[in-house]
C-alpha positions as CSV (number, residue, x, y, z in Angstrom):
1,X,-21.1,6.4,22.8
2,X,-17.3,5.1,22.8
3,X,-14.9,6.4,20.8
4,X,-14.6,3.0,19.5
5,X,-18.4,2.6,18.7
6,X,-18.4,5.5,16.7
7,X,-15.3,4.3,14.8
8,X,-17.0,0.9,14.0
9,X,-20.1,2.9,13.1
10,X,-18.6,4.5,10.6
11,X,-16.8,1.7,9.0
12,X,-19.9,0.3,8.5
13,X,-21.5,3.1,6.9
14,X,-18.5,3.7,4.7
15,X,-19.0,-0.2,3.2
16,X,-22.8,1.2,2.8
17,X,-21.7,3.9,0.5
18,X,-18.0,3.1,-0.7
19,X,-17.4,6.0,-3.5
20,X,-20.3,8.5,-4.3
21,X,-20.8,9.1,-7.3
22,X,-18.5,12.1,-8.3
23,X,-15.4,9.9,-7.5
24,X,-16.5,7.1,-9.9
25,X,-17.0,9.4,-12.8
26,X,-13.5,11.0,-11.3
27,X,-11.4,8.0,-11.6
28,X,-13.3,6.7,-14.5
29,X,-12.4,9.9,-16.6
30,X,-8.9,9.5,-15.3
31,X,-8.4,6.5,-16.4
32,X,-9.6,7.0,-20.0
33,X,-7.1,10.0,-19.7
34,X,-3.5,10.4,-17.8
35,X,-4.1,6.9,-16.4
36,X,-5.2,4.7,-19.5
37,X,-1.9,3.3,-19.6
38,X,-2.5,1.2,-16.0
39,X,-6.0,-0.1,-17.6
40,X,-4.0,-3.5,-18.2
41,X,-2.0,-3.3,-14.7
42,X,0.1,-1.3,-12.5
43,X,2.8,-2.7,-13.4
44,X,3.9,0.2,-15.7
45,X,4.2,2.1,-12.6
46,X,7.5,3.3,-11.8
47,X,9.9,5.7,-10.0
48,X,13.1,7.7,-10.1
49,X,15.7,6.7,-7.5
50,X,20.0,7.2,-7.6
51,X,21.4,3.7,-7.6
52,X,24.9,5.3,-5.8
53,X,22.5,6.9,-3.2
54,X,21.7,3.6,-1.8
55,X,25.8,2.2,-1.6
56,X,26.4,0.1,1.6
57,X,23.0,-1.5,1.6
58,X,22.7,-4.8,1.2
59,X,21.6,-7.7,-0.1
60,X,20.9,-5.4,-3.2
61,X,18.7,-7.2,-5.6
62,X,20.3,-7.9,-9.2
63,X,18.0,-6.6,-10.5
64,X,18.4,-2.9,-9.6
65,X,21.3,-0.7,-11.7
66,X,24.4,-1.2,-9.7
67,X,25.2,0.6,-6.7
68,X,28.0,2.7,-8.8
69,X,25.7,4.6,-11.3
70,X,25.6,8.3,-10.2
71,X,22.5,9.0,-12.7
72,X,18.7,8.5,-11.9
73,X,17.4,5.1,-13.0
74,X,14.0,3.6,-13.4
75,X,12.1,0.8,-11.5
76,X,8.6,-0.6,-12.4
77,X,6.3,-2.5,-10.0
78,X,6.4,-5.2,-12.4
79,X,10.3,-5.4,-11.5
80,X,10.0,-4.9,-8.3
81,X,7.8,-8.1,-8.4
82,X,10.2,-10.1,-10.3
83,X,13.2,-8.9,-7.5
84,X,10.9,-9.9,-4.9
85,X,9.9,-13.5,-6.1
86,X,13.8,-14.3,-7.2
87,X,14.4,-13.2,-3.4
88,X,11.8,-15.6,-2.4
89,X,13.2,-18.3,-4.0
90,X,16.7,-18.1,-2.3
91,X,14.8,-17.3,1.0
92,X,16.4,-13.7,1.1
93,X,14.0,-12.1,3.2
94,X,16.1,-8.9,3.8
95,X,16.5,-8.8,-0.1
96,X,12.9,-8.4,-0.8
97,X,12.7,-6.1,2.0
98,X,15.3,-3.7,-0.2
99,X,13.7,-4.1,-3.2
100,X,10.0,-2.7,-2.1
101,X,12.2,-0.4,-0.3
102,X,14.2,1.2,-2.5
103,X,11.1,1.4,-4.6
104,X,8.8,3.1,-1.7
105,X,11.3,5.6,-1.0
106,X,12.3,6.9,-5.1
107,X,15.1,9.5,-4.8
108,X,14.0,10.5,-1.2
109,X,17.0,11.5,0.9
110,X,16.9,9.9,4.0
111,X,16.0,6.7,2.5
112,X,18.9,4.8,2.6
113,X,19.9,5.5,6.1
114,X,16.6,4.3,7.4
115,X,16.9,1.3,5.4
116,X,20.4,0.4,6.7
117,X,19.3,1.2,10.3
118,X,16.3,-1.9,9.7
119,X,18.4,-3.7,8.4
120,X,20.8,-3.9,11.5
121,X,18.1,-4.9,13.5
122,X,18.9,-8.6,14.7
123,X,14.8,-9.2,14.2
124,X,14.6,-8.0,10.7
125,X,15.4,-11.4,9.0
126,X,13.0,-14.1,11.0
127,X,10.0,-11.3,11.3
128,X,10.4,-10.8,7.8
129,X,10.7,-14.9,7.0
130,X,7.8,-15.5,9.5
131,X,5.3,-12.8,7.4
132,X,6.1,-13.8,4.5
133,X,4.8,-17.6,6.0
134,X,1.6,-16.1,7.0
135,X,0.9,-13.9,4.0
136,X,0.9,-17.3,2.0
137,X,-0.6,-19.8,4.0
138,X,-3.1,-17.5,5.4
139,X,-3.8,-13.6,4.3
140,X,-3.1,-9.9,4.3
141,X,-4.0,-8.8,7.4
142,X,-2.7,-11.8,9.4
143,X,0.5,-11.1,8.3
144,X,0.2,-7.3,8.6
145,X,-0.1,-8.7,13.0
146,X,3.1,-10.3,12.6
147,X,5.0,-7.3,11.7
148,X,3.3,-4.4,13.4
149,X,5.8,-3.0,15.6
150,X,8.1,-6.2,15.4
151,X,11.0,-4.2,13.4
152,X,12.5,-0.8,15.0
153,X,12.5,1.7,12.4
154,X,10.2,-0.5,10.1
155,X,6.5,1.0,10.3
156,X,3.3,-0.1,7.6
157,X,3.5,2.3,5.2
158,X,6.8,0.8,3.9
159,X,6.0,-3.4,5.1
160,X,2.6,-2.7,3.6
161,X,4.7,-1.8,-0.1
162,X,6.8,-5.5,0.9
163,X,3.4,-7.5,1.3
164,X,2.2,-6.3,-2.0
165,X,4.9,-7.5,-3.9
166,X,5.4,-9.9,-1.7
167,X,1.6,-11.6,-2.8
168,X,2.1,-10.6,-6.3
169,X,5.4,-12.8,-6.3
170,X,4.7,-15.8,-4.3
171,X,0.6,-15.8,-5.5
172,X,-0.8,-15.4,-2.5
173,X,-4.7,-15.7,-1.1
174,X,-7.0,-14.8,-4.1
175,X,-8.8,-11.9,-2.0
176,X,-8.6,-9.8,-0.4
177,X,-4.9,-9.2,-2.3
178,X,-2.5,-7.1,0.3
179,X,-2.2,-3.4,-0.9
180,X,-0.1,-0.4,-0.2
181,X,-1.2,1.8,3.0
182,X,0.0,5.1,3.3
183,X,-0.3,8.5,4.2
184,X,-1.1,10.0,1.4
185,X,-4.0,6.9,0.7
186,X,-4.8,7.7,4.5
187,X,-5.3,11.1,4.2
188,X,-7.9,10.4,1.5
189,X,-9.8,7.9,3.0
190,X,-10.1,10.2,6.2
191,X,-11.5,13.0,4.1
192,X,-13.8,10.7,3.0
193,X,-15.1,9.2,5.8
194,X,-15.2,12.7,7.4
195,X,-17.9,13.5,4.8
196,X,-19.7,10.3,5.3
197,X,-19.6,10.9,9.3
198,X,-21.5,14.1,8.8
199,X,-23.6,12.9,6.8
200,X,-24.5,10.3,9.1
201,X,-25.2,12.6,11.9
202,X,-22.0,10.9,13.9
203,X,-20.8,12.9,16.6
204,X,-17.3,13.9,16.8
205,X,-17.0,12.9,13.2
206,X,-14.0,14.5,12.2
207,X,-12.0,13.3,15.6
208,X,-13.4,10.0,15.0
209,X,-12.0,10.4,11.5
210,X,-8.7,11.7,12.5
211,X,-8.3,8.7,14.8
212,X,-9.0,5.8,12.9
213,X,-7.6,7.1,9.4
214,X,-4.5,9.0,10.7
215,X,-1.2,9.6,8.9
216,X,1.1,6.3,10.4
217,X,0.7,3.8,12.9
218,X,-2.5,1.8,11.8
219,X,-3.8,-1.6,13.9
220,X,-4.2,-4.4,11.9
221,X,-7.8,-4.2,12.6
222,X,-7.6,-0.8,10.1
223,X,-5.7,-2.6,8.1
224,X,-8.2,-5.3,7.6
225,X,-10.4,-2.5,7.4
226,X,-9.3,-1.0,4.5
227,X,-8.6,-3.9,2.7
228,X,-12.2,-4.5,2.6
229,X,-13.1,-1.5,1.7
230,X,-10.4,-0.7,-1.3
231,X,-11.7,-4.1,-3.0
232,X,-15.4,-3.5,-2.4
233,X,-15.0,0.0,-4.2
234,X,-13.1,-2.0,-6.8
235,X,-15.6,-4.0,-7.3
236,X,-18.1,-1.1,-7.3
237,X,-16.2,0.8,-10.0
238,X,-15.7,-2.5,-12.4
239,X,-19.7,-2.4,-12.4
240,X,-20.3,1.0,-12.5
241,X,-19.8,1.4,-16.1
242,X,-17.0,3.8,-16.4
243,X,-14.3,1.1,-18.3
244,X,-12.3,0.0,-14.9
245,X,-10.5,-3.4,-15.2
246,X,-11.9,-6.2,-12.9
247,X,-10.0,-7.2,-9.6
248,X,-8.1,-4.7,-9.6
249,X,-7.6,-3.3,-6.4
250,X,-4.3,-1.8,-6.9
251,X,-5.4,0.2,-9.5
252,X,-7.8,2.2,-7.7
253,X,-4.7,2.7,-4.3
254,X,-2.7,3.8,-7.6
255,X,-5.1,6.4,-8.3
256,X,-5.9,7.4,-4.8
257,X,-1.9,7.8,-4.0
258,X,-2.2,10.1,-6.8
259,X,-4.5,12.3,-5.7
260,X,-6.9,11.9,-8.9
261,X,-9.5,11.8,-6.2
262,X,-10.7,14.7,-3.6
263,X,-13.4,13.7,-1.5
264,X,-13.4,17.2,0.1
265,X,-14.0,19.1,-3.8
């Protein structure tokens, strides 16, 4: 059997089984615990960064600290949202683009020189304008095509962060909502399906695993992928019983990106 085969043979059995039963009583006893305060939203969510760390980049949204504060300052995802959309209205595509940034990154070092290197790229602004266009008029994953490998420097685990805010600003496609894709989300999905591969019986499980859920670089076919599958669990955990708010997709990336969940315990 093809590499590929096996792939989409476990993507399907993976929308068979979504989260076993441990993880829901997992993340539902997390979120009557350290993560009760996100039971309304994520937008509570925020993280540390050094406003004078990020001098030189530009636009910088108004809504940040300014540029000159030498001490740590706070940003929510609710803020970020509200940068986004005011950047959205002026049709400042490279604004928005710092402002999921900025937020992605936190107090991380090398940060702002990656940001100012993307930024410099002369196909930063219309790639940015043009998926912005598709995430509204069409969805998610469609836009996730248009800027997969379009931007030198600019790779999906930080555009995925800009097409989250990006639908929560401008209301985008009811379902499935865009979500944040990362390494550490990767890392636990690949765990996952590495138990469900076995399970299975699949053959080469753990390479098939490796391939499809690796640490950067996903197609937007494994986008699309897990899009589905982070709502359809979702879904699952809002009828399982354990209290989790409905639609709310985000919440359970929240919790995964946290490590509340080990599928390998």
């Amino acid at each position: 059997m093809r590499r590929q085969d096996l792939a989409d043979a476990l993507d399907a059995e993976l929308m068979k089984r979504l989260l076993p039963t441990s993880a829901i009583q997992t993340l539902g006893a997390w979120l009557s615990g350290a993560g009760a305060r996100y039971a309304a939203g994520v937008g509570g969510h925020a993280v540390e960064y050094t406003p004078m760390h990020w001098a030189g980049v530009e636009p910088w949204p108004d809504r940040f600290s300014e540029l000159t504060q030498a001490r740590t300052a706070m940003v929510s995802r609710a803020q970020v949202v509200a940068a986004v959309g005011e950047a959205v209205e002026r049709r400042e595509w490279s604004e928005a683009l710092v402002a999921s940034y900025v937020w992605g990154q936190g107090r991380t070092g090398y940060g702002p020189h990656r940001l100012k290197e993307i930024l410099a790229e002369p196909a930063v602004a219309p790639a940015l304008a043009e998926a912005a266009s598709v995430l509204k008029e069409d969805n998610a994953a469609a836009a996730y095509r248009v800027l997969y490998g379009a931007v030198k420097g600019l790779g999906p685990a930080f555009f995925t962060k800009l097409f989250y805010f990006l639908d929560l600003a401008v209301d985008g496609p009811s379902s499935p909502r865009a979500l944040i894709l990362d390494q550490r989300v990767a890392n636990i999905l690949r765990a996952h399906a590495t138990r469900v591969g076995l399970a299975m019986g699949l053959p080469s499980v753990a390479a098939v695993a490796d391939w499809i859920w690796s640490d950067g670089g996903w197609t937007p076919h494994r986008y699309d992928v897990y899009l589905e599958w982070m709502t359809a669990a979702a879904g699952q955990l809002a009828e399982s019983g354990v209290g989790w708010p409905v639609a709310s997709p985000d919440l359970l990336e929240l919790a995964l990106f946290s490590g509340v969940w080990d599928p390998t315990a």
